[in-house]
C-alpha positions as CSV (number, residue, x, y, z in Angstrom):
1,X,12.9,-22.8,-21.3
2,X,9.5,-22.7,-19.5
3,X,8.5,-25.5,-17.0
4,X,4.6,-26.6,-17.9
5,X,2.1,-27.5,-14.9
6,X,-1.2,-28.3,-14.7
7,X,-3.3,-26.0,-13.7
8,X,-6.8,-27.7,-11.8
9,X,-9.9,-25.3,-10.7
10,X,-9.0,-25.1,-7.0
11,X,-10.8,-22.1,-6.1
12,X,-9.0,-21.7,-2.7
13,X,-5.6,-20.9,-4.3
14,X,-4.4,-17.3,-3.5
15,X,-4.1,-14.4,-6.1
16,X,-1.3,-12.4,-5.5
17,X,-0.5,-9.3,-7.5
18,X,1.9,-6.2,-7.4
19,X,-0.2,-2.7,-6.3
20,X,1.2,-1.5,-9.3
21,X,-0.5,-3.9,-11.6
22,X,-3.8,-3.3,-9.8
23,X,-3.7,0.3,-10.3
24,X,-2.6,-0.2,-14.1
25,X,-5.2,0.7,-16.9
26,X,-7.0,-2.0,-18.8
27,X,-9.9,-3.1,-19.6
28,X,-10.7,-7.0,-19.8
29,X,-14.1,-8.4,-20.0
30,X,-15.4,-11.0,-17.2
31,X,-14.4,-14.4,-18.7
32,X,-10.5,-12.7,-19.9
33,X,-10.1,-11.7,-15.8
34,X,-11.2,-15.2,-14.9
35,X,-8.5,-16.3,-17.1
36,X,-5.6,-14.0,-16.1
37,X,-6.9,-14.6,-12.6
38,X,-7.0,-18.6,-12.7
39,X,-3.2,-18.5,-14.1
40,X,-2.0,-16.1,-11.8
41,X,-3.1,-17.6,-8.3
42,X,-1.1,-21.1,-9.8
43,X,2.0,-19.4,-8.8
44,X,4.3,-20.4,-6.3
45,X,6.0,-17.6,-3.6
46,X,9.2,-19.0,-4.2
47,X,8.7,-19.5,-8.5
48,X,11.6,-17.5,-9.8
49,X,10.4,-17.5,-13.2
50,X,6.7,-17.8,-15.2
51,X,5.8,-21.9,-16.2
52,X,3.5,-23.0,-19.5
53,X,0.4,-23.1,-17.4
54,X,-1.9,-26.1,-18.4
55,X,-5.3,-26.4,-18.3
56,X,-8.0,-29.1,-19.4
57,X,-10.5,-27.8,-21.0
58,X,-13.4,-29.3,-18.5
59,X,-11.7,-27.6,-15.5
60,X,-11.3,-24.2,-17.5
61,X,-14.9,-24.6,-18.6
62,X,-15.9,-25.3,-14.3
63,X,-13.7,-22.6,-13.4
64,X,-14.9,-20.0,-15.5
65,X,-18.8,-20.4,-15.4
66,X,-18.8,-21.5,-19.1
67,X,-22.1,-23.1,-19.6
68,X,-22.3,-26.7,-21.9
69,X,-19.5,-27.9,-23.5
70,X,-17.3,-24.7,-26.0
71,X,-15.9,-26.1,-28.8
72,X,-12.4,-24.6,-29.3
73,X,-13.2,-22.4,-32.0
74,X,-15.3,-20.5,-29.0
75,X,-12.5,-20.7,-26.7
76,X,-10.0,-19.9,-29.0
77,X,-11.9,-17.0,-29.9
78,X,-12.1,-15.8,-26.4
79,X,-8.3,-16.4,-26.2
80,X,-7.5,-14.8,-29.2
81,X,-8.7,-12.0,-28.2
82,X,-7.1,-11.8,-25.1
83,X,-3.9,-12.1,-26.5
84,X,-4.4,-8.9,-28.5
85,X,-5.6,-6.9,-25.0
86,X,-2.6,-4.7,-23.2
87,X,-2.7,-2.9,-20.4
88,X,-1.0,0.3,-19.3
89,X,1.4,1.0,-16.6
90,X,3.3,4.4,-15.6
91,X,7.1,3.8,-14.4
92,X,8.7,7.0,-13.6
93,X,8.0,9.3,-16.7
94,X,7.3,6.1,-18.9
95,X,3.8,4.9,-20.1
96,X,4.2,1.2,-20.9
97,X,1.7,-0.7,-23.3
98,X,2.7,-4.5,-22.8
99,X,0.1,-7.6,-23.6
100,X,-0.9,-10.0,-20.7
101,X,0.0,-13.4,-22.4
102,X,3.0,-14.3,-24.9
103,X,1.7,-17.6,-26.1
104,X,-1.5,-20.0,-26.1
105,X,-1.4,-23.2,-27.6
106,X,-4.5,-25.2,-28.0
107,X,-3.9,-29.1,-27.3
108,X,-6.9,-30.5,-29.5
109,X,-5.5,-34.8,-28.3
110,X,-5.3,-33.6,-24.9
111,X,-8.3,-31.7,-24.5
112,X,-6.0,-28.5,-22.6
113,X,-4.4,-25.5,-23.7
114,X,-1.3,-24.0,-22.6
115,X,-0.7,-20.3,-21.5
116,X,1.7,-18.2,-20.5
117,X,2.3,-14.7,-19.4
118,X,4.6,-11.7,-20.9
119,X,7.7,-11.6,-19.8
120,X,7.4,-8.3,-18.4
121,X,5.4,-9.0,-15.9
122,X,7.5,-11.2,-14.0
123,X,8.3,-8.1,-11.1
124,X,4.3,-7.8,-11.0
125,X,3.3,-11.1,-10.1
126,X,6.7,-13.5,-8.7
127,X,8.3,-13.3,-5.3
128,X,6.8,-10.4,-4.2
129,X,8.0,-9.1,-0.9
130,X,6.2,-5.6,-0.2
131,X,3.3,-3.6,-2.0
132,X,1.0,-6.1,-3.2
133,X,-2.2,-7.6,-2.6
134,X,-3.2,-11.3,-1.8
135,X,-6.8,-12.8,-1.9
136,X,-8.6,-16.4,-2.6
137,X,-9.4,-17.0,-5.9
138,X,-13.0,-18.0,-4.7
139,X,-13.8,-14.1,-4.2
140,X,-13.5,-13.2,-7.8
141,X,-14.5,-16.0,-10.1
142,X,-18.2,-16.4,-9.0
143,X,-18.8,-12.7,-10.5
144,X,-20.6,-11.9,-13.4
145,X,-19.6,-8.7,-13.7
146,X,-15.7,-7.3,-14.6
147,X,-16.4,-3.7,-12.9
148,X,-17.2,-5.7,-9.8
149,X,-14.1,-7.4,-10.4
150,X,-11.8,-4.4,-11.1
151,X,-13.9,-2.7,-7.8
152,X,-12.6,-5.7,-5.5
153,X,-9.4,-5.2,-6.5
154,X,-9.2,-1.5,-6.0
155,X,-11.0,-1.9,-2.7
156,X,-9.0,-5.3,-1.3
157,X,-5.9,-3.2,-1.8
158,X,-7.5,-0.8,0.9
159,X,-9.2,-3.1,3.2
160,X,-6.7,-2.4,6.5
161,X,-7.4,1.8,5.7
162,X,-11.1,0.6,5.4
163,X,-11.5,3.4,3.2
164,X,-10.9,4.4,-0.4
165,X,-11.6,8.1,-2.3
166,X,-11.3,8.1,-6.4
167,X,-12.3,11.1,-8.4
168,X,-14.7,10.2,-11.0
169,X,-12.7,10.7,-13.5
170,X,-9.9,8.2,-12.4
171,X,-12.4,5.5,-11.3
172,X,-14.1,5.9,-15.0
173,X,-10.1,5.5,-16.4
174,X,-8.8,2.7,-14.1
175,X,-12.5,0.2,-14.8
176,X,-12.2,1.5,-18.8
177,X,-15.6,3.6,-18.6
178,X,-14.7,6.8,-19.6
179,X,-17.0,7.5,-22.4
180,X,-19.7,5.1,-21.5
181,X,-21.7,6.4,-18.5
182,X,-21.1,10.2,-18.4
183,X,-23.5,10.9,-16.8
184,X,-23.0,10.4,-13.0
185,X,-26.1,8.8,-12.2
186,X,-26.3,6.8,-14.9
187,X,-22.6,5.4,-13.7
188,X,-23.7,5.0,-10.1
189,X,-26.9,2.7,-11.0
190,X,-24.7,0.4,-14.3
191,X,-21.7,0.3,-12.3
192,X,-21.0,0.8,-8.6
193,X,-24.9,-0.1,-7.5
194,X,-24.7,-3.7,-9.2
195,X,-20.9,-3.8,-8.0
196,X,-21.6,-3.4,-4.2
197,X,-24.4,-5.6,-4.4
198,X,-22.3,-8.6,-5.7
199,X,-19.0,-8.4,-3.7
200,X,-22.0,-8.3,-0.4
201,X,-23.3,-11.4,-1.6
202,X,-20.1,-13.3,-3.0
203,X,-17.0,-11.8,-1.1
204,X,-15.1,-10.9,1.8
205,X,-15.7,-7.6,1.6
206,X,-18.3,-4.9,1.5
207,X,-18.8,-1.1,1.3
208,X,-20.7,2.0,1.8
209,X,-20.4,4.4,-0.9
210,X,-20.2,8.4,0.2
211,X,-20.8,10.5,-2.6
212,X,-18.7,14.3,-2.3
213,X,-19.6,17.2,-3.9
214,X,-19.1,20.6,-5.4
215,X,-22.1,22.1,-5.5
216,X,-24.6,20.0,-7.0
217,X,-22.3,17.9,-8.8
218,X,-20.3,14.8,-7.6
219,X,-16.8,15.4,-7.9
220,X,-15.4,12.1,-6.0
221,X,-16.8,9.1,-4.2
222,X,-15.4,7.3,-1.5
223,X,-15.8,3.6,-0.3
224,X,-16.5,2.8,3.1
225,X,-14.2,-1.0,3.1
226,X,-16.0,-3.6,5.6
227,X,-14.5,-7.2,5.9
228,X,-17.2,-9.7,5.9
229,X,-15.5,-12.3,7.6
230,X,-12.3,-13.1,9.9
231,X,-9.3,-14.9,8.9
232,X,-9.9,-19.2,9.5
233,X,-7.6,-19.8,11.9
234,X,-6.7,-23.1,10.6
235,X,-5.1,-22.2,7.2
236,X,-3.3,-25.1,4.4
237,X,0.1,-24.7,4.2
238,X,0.4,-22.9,0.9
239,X,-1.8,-20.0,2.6
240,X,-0.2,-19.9,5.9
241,X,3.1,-19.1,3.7
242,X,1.1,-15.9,2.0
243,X,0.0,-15.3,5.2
244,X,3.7,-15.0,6.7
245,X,4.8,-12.8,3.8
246,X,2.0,-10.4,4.3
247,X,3.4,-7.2,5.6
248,X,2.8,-5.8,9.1
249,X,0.7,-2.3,8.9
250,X,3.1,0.4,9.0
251,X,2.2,4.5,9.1
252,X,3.5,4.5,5.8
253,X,1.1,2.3,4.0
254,X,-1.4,3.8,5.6
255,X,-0.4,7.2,5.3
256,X,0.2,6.0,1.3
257,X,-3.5,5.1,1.0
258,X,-4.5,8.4,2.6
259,X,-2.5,10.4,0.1
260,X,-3.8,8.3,-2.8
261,X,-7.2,9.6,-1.8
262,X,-6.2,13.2,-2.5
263,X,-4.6,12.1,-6.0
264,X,-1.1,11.9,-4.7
265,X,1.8,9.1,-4.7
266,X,3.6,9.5,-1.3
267,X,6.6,7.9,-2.0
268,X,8.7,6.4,0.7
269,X,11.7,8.9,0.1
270,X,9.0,11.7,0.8
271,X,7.8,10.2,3.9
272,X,11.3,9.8,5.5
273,X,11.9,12.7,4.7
274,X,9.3,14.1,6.8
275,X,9.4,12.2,9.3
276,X,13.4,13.1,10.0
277,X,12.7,17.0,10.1
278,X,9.0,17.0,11.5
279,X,8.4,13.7,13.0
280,X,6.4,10.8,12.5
281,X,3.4,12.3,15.0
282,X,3.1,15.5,12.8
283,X,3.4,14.0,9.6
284,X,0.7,11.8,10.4
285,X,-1.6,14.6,11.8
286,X,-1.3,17.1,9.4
287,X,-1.9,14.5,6.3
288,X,-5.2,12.9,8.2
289,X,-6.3,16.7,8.6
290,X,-5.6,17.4,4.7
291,X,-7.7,14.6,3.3
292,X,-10.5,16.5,5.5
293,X,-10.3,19.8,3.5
294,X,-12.2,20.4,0.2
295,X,-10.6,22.1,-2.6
296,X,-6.9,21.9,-2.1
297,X,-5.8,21.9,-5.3
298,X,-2.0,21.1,-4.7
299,X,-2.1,18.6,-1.8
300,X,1.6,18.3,-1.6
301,X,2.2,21.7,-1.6
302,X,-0.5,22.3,1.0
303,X,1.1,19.5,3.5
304,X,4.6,20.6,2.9
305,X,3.1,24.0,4.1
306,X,1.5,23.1,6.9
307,X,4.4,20.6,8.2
308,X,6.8,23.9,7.8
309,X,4.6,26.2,9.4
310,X,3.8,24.2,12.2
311,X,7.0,23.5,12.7
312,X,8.8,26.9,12.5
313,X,5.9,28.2,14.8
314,X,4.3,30.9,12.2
315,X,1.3,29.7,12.9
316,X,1.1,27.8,16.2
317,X,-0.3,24.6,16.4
318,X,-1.4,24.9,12.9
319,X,-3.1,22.0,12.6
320,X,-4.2,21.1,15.9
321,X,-6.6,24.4,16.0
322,X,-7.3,24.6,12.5
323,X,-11.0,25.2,12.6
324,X,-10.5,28.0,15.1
325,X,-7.8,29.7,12.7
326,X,-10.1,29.1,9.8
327,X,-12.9,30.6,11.5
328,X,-10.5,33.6,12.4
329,X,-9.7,34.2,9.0
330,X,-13.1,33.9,7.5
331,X,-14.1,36.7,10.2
332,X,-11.0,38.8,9.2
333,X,-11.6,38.6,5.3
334,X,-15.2,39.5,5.5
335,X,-14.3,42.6,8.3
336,X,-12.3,43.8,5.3
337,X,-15.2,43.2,2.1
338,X,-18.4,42.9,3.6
339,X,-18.9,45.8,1.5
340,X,-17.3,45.1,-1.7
341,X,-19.8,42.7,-3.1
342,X,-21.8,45.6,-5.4
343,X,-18.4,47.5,-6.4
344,X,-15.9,44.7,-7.1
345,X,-15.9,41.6,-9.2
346,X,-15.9,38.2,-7.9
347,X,-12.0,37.4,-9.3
348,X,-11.4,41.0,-7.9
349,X,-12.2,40.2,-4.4
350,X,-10.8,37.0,-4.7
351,X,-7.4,38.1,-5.6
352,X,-7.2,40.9,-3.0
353,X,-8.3,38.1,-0.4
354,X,-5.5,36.3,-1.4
355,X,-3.0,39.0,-1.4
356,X,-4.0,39.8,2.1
357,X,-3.1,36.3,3.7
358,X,0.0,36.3,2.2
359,X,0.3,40.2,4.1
360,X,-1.0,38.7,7.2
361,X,0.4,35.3,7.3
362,X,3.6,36.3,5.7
363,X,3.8,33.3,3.4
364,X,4.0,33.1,-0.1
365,X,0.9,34.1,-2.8
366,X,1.1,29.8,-3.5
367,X,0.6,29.0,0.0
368,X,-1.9,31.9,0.6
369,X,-3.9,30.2,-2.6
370,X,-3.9,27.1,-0.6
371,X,-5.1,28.6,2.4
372,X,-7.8,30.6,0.7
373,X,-9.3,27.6,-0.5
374,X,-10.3,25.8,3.0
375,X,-12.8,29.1,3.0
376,X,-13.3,30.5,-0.3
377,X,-16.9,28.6,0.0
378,X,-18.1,30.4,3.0
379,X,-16.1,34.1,2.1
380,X,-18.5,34.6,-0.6
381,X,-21.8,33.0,0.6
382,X,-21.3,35.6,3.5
383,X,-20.3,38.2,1.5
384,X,-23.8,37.4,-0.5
385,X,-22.4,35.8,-3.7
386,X,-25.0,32.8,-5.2
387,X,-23.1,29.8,-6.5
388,X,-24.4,30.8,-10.1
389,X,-22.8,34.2,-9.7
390,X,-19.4,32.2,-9.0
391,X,-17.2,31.0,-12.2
392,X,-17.5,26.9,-12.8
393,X,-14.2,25.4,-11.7
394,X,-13.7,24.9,-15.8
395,X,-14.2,28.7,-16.5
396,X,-11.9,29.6,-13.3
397,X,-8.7,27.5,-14.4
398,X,-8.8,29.3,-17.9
399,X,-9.3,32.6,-16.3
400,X,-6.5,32.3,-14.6
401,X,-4.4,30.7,-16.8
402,X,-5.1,34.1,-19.0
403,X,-4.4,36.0,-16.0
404,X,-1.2,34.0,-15.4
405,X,0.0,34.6,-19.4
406,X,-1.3,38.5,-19.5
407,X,0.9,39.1,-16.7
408,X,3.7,37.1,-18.5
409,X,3.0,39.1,-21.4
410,X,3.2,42.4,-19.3
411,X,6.3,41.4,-17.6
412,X,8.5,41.1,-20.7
413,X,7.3,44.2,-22.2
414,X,8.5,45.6,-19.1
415,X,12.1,44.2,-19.4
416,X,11.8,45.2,-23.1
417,X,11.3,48.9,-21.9
């Protein structure tokens, strides 16, 4: 049996909501946030279960930036159709599609209506204790755009790393663009331009975009996080409770941001891990060095390499000296085919590079991939390749995923032999 409150437009109530649900995939417009929003910071940090959230139709109308006076066809409409919105979560190897609210009820005597959430989103939003994110209510319902919403968010999450890196294609997923601004460009000025000039104006954080390339194209973009203002020191009770369940900093959470940049989910099991054979100083190096490089295509794979390596002393003070080994190598590969740029092909030499890392470093052809990469860029500039005689990234993964099934092919006629 639900409990019902009344929910009143008090703008300085905290929103509180699982990391998890933040990174989740939906797409809500501006006044359907507001809502979700509105309901959400009305709960307590000790509720145990969801209540029938009330609210008069006046304070909804105040709280939400609805002009005049809606009749409740209007707002049932806008309801309605929230009721039939989901959003998508991943757990483990699960893609779940559940609906934000289970029931509205429209009060027409009372002038309210009555809301409450699914079910299933009880470990999302109640007595959170560790991975979530907590803001005022004030930040997010004076804008009039939901990407600038959905960027706040995103960024909030990040504001102790002060820094945030998306590919463009998971920024277009996670704010529900990915058909509607292709072009790059045309995405930058609709979207993050008129984003970054509303959370300046209207909220307690800022950024600075930094666009990354490859080539001419952008590839990712990161956000430079500012805070725009400093914790009051005087704080209500109900905040100074948030305030004491807020969790201190740890290497982890930063190191989990970090790895997020590079498309990966460090898990806490994976860290520890880690940290017990390499230590907590290394782990934290050679991951802050990683999300430096350009074109590692299997960040895990790299780190685990380069925490190994260091370690067993193959290549000393592998990370530490990195340039210098990069720059020994680049001298080393182009020694050996300074001359092969008119007799070989551009996969050709690339291969044979790879081959002989592997030869020189003694470490596997996946790791000497890995390594290749951190200066494939420079390799064939020196060696006089022109960036239109080079493959797109597109036309290299298929060519070697042919390569990788003609050798498959190969190797069982062998064994058929």
């Amino acid at each position: 049996m639900y409990k019902s409150e009344i929910v009143e437009a008090n703008t300085n109530n905290l929103v509180t909501k699982s990391n998890l649900l933040i990174e989740a995939n939906y797409k809500l417009g501006v006044t359907e946030q507001k809502i979700i929003l509105c309901i959400a910071s009305k709960i307590q940090p000790d509720d145990s279960d969801f209540k029938t959230y009330t609210l008069p139709i006046k304070e909804f109308n105040k709280l939400l930036g609805l002009k005049g006076t809606p009749k409740y066809t209007e707002l049932r409409k806008i309801t309605k159709d929230l009721m039939q919105k989901v959003f998508e979560v991943r757990i483990e190897n699960k893609v779940i599609q559940v609906a934000w609210l289970s029931y509205v009820a429209y009060n027409e005597t009372e002038g309210t209506i009555d809301i409450r959430f699914d079910p299933f989103l009880r470990p999302y939003l109640l007595q959170l204790k560790k991975e979530f994110t907590s803001y005022k209510l004030d930040n997010v319902v004076k804008l009039k755009s939901s990407y600038a919403i959905r960027i706040y968010e995103l960024l909030k999450q990040y504001e102790r790393v002060q820094e945030r890196t998306f590919s463009l294609e998971h920024l277009r997923r996670l704010l529900g663009v990915e058909d509607l601004y292709p072009a790059y460009g045309n995405f930058k000025q609709r979207v993050l331009v008129p984003a970054q000039k509303e959370l300046g104006k209207k909220t307690d954080i800022t950024f600075e975009l930094e666009e990354m390339k490859s080539g001419r194209r952008v590839e990712k973009v990161k956000f430079v996080i500012k805070s725009r203002k400093k914790t009051p020191k005087q704080l209500n009770l109900f905040e100074d409770t948030f305030e004491s369940l807020q969790p201190v900093p740890s290497s982890y959470e930063r190191l989990k941001g970090l790895a997020l940049s590079l498309g990966v989910h460090l898990t806490e099991e994976i860290y520890h891990k880690w940290v017990e054979k390499y230590g907590e100083k290394r782990v934290i190096h050679v991951i802050e060095e990683t999300t430096r490089k350009k074109n590692i295509k299997n960040p895990i794979g790299y780190i685990t390499y380069m925490l190994r390596e260091s370690a067993d002393g193959v290549l000393e003070a592998a990370v530490a000296d990195s340039r210098q080994k990069e720059q020994d190598l680049l001298l080393y590969l182009i020694s050996r085919y300074r001359n092969s740029r008119q007799k070989l092909p551009y996969w050709l030499i690339e291969e044979k590079a790879i081959q002989d890392i592997g030869d020189k470093l003694s470490v596997p052809s996946e790791d000497a991939l890995y390594i290749f990469t951190k200066v494939k860029e420079k390799f064939f500039d020196a060696l006089g390749f022109k960036p239109e005689d080079l493959p797109s990234p597109m036309e290299e993964e298929e060519f070697l995923k042919m390569r990788k099934e003609l050798r498959e092919e190969l190797e069982k006629y062998k064994n058929e032999l």
